[in-house]
C-alpha positions in Angstrom: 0.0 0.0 0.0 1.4 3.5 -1.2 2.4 5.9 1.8 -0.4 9.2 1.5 0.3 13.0 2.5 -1.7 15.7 3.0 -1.4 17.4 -0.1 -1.9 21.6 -0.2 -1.0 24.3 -2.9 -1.9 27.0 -5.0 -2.2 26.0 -8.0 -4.0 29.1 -10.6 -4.0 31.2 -8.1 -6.2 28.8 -5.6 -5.3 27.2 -2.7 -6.1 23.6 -3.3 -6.1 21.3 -0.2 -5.5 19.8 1.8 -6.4 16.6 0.1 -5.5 12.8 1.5 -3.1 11.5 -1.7 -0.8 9.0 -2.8 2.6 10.0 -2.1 3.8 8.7 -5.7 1.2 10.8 -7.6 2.4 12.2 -10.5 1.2 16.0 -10.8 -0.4 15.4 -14.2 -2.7 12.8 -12.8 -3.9 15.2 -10.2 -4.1 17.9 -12.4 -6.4 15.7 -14.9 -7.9 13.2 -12.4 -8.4 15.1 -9.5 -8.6 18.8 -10.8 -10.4 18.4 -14.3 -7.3 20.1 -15.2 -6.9 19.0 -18.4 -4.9 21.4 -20.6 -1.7 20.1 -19.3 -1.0 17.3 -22.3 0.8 14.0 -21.1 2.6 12.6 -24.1 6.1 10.7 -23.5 5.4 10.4 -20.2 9.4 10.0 -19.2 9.9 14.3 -19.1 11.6 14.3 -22.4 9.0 15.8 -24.7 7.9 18.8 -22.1 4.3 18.8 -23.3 3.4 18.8 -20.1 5.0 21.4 -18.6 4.0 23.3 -15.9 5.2 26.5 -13.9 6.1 26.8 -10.4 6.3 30.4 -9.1 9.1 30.3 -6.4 9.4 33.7 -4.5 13.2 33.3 -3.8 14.2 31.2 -7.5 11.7 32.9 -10.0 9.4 31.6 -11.7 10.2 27.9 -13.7 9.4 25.0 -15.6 8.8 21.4 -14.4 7.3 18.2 -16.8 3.9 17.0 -15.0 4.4 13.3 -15.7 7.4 13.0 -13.9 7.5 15.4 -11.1 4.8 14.0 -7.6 3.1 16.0 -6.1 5.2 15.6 -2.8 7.9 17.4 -4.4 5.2 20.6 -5.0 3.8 20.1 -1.7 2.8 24.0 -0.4 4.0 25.5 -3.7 2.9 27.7 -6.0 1.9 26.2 -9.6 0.0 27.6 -12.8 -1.1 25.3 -15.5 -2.0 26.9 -18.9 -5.2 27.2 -17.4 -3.8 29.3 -15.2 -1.8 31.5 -18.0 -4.8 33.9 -19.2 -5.6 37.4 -18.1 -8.9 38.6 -16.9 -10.9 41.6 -18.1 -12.5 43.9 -16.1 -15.9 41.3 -16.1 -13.2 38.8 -15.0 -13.5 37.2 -18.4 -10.6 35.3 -19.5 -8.7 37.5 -22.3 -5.5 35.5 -24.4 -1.6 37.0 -22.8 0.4 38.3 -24.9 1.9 34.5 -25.3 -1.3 32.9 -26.3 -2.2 36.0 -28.4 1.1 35.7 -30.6 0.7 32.0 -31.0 -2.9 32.8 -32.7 -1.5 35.3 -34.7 1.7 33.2 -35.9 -0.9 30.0 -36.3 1.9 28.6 -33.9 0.4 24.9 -34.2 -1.3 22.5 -35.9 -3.1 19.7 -33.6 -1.8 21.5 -30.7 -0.9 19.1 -28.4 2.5 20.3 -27.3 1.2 23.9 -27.4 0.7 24.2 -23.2 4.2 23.4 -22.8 5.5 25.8 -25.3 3.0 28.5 -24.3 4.4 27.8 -20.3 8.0 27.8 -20.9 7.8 31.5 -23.1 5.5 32.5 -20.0 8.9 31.8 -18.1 11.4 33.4 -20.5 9.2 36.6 -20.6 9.1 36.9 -17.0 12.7 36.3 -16.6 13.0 39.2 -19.5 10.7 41.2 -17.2 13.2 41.5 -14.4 16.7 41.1 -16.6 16.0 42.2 -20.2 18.5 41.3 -22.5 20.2 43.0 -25.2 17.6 43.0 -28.9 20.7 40.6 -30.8 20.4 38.2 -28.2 16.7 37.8 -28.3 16.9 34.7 -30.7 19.7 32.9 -28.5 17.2 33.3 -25.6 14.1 32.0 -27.6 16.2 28.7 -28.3 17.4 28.2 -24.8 14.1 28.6 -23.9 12.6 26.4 -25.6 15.1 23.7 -27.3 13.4 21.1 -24.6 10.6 21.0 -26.4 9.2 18.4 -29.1 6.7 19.5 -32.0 6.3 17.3 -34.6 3.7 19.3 -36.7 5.0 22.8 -37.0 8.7 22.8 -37.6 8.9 25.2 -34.4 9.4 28.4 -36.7 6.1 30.0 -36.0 6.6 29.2 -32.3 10.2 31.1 -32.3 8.9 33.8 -34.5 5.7 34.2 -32.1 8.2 34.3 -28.9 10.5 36.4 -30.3 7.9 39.1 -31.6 6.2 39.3 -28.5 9.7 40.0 -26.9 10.8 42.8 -29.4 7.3 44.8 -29.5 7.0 44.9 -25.3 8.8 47.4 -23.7 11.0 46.7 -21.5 12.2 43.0 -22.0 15.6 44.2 -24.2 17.5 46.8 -23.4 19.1 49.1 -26.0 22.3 46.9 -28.3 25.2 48.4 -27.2 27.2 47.0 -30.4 24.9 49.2 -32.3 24.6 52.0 -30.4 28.4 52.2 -30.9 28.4 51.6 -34.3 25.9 54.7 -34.7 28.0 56.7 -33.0 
């Protein structure tokens, strides 16, 4: 018989908990099973694909990815989690509205059967946040795209339109780059 816990978090901005689990539950299961989370894809189930991926705000680290099928809940015990449910703004009506993320992915038709999308959509959540705090230089906008997400698997786009969608959002809000110093010299 599996050792339980008391499981508590926030996950979307709700405290959730606590709830009498299986110790070795995975988060996706809980998400899915348990939440009627569902926009958090399991696909390789092994971490290696990062469809599933999921962010954990940290007050001291930042803001990060972690894969859902691999990662139990007892490691995200009392932490703070957002699933891409949990990615969309609210209007004034508290009406979910697209981010900027979401938005550019519609715009760039970033996907075709969509199923690695969340994972995409959560890691760029996390680079522009990151940016948000330490903008970069504009040259070094495309290195950060591709660190960001090179994890990820897609095998119906070719991952152009996701780059391209990243990388716009990036370069059209203020303050995630800061001025190129290479070109500012050469303009001088």
């Amino acid at each position: 018989m599996a050792e339980r816990i008391n499981f508590s978090a926030t996950i979307n901005g709700q405290k959730v908990g606590p709830m009498n689990l299986p110790q070795d539950l995975m988060m996706i299961e809980l998400l899915q099973e348990y939440l009627n989370l569902t926009g958090t894809r399991l696909s390789c189930g092994q971490g290696v694909c990062s469809a599933c991926r999921i962010i954990v705000d940290d007050p001291v680290r930042g803001s990060y990815t972690v894969p859902a099928c691999v990662t139990g809940i007892a490691w995200l015990n009392g932490k703070s989690v957002r699933t891409i449910e949990g990615i969309a703004e609210q209007d004034d009506q508290g009406s979910p509205l697209p981010s900027a993320i979401q938005k550019a992915f519609l715009e760039h038709f970033s996907f075709q059967c969509s199923y690695c999308t969340p994972g995409f959509v959560n890691a760029a959540t996390v680079l522009v946040e990151q940016l948000e705090g330490s903008p970069i230089p504009a040259d070094k906008v495309e290195d950060a795209v591709l660190e960001a997400l090179d994890a990820h698997i897609c095998r119906c786009t070719g991952y152009v339109r996701y780059y391209q969608a990243v990388r716009d959002v990036i370069l059209k809000t203020p303050g995630l780059t800061t001025e190129n110093p290479a070109a500012t010299e050469r303009a001088s």
